[in-house]
N, C-alpha and C positions, 0 to 999 in steps of 0.2 A: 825533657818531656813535660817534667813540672810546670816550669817558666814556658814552654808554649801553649799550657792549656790554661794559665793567669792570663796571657797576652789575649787567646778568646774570651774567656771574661769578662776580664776588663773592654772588651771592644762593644759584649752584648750589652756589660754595664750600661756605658755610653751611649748605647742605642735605645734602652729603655731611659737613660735620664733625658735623652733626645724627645724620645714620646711625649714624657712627663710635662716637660719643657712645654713643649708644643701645647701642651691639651690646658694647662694652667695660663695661659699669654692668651689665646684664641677665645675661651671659655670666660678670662675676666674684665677683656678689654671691653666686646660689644655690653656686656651685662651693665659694667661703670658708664660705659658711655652714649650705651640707648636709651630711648625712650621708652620704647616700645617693639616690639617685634617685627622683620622685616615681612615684606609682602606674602612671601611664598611661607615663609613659614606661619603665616596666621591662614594664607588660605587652606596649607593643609590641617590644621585643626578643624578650620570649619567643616570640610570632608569629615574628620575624624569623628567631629560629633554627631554625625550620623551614617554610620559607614557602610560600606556598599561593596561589591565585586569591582569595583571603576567609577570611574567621576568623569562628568563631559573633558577635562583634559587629560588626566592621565589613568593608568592603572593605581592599585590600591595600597600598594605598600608604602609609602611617605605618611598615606592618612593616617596608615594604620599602627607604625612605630610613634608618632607623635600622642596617638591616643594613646597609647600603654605609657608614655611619661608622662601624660596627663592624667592619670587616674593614679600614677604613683605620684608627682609634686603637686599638681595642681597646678593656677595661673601666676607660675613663675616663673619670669622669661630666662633666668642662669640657665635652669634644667635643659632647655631647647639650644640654648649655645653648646652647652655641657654634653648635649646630642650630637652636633654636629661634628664636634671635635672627637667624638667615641668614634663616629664613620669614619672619619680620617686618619687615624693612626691606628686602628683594624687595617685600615687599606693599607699605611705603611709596613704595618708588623708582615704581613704576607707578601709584600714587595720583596721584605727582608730576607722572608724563607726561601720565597723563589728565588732569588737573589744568590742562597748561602748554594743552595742546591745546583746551581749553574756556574756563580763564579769559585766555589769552592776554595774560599777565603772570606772572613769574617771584615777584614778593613775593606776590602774593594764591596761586600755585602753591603756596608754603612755608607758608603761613598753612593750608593746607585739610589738611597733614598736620601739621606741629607742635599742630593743634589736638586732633587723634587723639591726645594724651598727657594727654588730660582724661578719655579713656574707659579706665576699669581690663583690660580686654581685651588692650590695648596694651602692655600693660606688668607691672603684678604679677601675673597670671597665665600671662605668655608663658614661663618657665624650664620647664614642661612641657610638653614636646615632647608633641603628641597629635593627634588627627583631627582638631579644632578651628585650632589651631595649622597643621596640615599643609594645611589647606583656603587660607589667607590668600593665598599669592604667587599660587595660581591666580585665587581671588575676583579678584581686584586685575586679574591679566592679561587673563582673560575680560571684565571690565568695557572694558578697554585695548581690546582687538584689538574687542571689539563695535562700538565708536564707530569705531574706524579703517575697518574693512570697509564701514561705511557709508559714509564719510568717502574714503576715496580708492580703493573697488572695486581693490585688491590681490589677486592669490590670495593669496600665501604669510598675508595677514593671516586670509584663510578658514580657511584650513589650523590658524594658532595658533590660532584660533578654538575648534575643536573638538579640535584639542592638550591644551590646558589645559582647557578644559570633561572631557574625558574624567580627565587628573587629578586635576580638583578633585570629582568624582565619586567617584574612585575612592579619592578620601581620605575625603567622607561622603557620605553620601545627601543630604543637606538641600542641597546644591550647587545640587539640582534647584530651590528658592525663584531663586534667582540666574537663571539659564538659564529658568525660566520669564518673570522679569521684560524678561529681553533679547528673548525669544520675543515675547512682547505688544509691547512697544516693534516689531520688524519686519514684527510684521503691520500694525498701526499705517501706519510709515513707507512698507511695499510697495502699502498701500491707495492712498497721495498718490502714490507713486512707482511706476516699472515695475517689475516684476519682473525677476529676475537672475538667471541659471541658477548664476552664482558663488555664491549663497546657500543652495543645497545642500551646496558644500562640506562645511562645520560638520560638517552631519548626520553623512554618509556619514564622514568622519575620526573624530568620536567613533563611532559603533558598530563600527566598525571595532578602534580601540582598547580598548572597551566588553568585545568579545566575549569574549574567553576568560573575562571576572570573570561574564558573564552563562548563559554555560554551568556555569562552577562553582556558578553561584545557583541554577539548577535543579536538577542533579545532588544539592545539599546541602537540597534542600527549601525556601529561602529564608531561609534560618539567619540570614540578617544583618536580610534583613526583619522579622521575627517578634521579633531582639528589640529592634529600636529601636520598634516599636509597645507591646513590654511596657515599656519606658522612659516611654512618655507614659503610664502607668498605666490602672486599668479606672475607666470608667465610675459612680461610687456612686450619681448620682443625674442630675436634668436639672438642676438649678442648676449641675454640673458645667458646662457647654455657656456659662455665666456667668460664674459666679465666676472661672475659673482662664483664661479670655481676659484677664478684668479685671485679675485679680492678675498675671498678666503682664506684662501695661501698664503699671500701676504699679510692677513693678522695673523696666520698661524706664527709663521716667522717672526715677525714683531714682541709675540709673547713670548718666544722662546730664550730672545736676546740676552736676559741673565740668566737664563741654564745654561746658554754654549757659554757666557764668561766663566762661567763653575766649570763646565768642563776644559775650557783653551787654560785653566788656572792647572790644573791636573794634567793636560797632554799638551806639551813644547810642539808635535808634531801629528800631522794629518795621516802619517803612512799606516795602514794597516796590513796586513796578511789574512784575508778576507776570503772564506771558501765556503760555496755555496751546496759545499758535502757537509759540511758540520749543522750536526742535527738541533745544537743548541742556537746557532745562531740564525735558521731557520722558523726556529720554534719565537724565537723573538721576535722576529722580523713579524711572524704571522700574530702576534697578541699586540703590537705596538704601531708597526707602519701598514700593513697589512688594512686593518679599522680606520685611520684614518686613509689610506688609499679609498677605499670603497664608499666612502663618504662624499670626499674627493670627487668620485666617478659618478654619484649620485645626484648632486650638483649638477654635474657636466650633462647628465642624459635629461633630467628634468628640467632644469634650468631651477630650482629651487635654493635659495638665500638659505645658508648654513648657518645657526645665530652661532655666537660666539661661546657662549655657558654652556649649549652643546656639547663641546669637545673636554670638558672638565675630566669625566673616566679615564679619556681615551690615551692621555700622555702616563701614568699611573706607570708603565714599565720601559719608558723614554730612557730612563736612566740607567735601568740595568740593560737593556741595550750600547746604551753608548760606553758603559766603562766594559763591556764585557770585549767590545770591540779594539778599543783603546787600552785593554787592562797590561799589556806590555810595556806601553808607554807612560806610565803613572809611574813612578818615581816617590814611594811615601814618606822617604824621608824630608822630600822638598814639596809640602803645602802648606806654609803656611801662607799664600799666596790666594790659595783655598779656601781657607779656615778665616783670616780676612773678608772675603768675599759673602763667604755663606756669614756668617756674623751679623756683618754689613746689613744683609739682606733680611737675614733671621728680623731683626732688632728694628730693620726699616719698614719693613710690611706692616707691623702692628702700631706703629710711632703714627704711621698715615693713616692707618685705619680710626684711630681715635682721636687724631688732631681733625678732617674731614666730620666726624661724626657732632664732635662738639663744638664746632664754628659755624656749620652749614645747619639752616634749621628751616628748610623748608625740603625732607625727605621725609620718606616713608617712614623710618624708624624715630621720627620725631611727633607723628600721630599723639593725639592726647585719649588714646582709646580707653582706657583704663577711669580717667574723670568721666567722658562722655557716658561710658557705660553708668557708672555711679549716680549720674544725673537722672539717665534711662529710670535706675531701677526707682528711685527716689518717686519718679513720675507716674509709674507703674503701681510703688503699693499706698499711694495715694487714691488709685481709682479699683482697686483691686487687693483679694485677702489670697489670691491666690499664686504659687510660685510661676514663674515662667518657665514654657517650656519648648519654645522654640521663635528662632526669630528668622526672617524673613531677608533681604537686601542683596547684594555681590558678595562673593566672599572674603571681601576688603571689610566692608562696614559691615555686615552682617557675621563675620567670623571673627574680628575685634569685638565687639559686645556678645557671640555666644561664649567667645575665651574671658573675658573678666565679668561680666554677671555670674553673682555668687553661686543660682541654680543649675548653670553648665546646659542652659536649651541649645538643643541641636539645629543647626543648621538647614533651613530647607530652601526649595524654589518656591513653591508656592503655598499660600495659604493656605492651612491646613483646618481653621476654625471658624468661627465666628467672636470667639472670644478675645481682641485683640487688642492693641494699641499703635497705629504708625503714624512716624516721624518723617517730615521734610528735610533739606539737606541742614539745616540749622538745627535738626533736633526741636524740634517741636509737631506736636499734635496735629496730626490734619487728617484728611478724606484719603481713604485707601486708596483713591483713581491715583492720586499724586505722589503717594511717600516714596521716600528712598529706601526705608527698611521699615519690617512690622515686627513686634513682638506679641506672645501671645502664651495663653495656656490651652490645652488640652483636657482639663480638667469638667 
């Protein structure tokens, strides 16, 4: 008994030095090797510094975690790596739980998230903090509290239920593939089973939490809706409705190609014993293939381009799917064929991400936003005793200068004064008809 509860131990050990691992590689590579902040994550500060129910693209939760690390670090760009990498290994740690809870073994537990280092989502795209990224710990949780609620009729588990359904909403819309797949899976499971008045919960807590982002969606016309539909593009023709489900697919596949090597590393053989009466593998199927089927179909009926960063959430329980299916045919004495592979991979994702970063130097995270800004202010309390308190431009050049100007001015669309200063695309002084961005005080 002893020696088997060391053998768990030692396997969670592994799992948290896993994390550790992960969050210290991801958090010091982009820091050493950027310049400057990538796009999404400066435009969400610019949101943040002046925050809202919603912003013309998304809902408010990105703006809103980024500002609370910004009022604890300040304009330093680790803290926002340091961010992105806390969402992702939240989203692992509850992969993990689901994970223990279904395959009910701790090795096969670790194997279903170590394998998640084969999908690029996971890894060389995670240093930008974004909607995408901000979606993962809830994905992960929502997935968790679903099966528990079933699984031991808790309230407080209802409650997180629609907790994190409401924030992973309120981080994108597309949360709603997820929430839909949990949705089927319960009507499903209420058909064989009684019904439970605990199973309103959910509801009632997300709209609850929902409300005030859904009042601001009316009030602003539906600003956020209108333009993730202009994101899936128009319509040019009916092969649309075709081609671009297909070509979907096919990146899908493509991304996948070093998850299946980590998994054909683990399983010699395709055969399973596969029944569509098992509740657990049902329950997977509906949190993993399930969201992206309906994605999939949404493509197909709109004819709408699926972007690719998109589907970042959506693989998050890929893995414990696949070994949960395969968990006969795993062999743990023989991987180290595995343990090569993920290695390989671990050690390759981040070797690229910073050889790319420091060779290539005309990207976004090479901006000189930080001097430009310093130039700004120099030019500012030359003609003015007053601090700045908002500036003006996209939220590219206008959220690079609210993020390093030392007074932290908020972000707006439109000029709010008359008291002001703007700049053309070279930074210098010109007539408000022409600048690219204005600063100003309110004072």
């Amino acid at each position: 008994m002893n020696n088997y509860k060391n053998k768990i131990m030692a396997i969670n050990r592994l799992f948290y030095y896993f994390l550790l691992t992960h969050l210290v590689i991801w958090t010091l590579i982009p820091t050493l090797t950027n310049y400057n902040l990538p796009l999404d994550t400066i435009e969400a500060l610019a949101w943040g510094s002046n925050l809202d129910w919603g912003f013309n693209k998304h809902p408010p939760l990105s703006a809103f975690i980024v500002e609370v690390f910004y009022q604890l670090f300040g304009p330093q760009d680790w803290a926002y790596y340091l961010l992105s990498q806390l969402f992702v290994i939240t989203a692992f740690y509850y992969v993990f739980k689901l994970s223990k809870e279904i395959l009910n073994t701790e090795k096969h537990a670790l194997l279903s998230v170590l394998i998640l280092e084969g999908i690029f989502f996971y890894n060389f795209t995670t240093p930008e903090f974004n909607v995408n990224v901000c979606e993962l710990p809830f994905w992960a949780m929502a997935g968790y509290y679903g099966y528990k609620c079933l699984k031991d009729n808790l309230t407080k588990d209802y409650f997180f239920l629609g907790f994190v359904a409401a924030l992973g909403f309120l981080s994108k819309y597309l949360f709603i593939y997820l929430l839909l797949g949990i949705k089927i899976f319960y009507i499903f499971f209420i058909k064989k089973n009684k019904f439970r008045i605990s199973y309103i919960i959910p509801g009632i807590v997300f709209l609850i939490i929902l409300s005030p982002h859904l009042f601001w969606l009316v009030e602003n016309n539906y600003i956020t809706i209108t333009y993730g539909l202009k994101r899936t593009g128009e319509v040019k023709s009916y092969l649309d409705h075709i081609i671009l489900p297909f070509s979907f697919l096919v990146k899908q596949i493509g991304i996948l190609i070093p998850f299946f090597l980590l998994l054909f590393s683990l399983s010699k053989t395709l055969k399973t014993n596969l029944s569509f009466k098992d509740q657990n593998f049902l329950y997977l199927l509906s949190i993993s293939i399930l969201p992206i089927f309906l994605i999939f179909l949404t493509s197909m009926i709109m004819g709408a381009k699926i972007r690719t960063m998109w589907m970042t959430p959506f693989y998050l329980y890929i893995g414990t799917l696949v070994i949960y299916i395969y968990r006969n045919n795993i062999f743990l004495n023989k991987i180290k064929t595995f343990n090569y592979i993920f290695i390989f991979l671990f050690l390759l994702s981040p070797t690229l991400y910073g050889y790319i970063s420091i060779t290539k130097n005309n990207k976004r995270t090479d901006y000189k936003g930080k001097i430009i800004s310093e130039n700004i202010q120099k030019k500012w309390e030359e003609k003015n005793n007053k601090s700045i308190s908002y500036v003006t431009g996209n939220e590219w050049i206008g959220g690079n200068i609210s993020y390093h100007l030392k007074s932290r001015p908020r972000w707006v669309n439109k000029i709010p004064s008359n008291d002001k200063m703007c700049f053309d695309k070279k930074y210098q002084i010109v007539q408000v008809s022409i600048s690219e961005f204005c600063i100003g005080s309110d004072d």
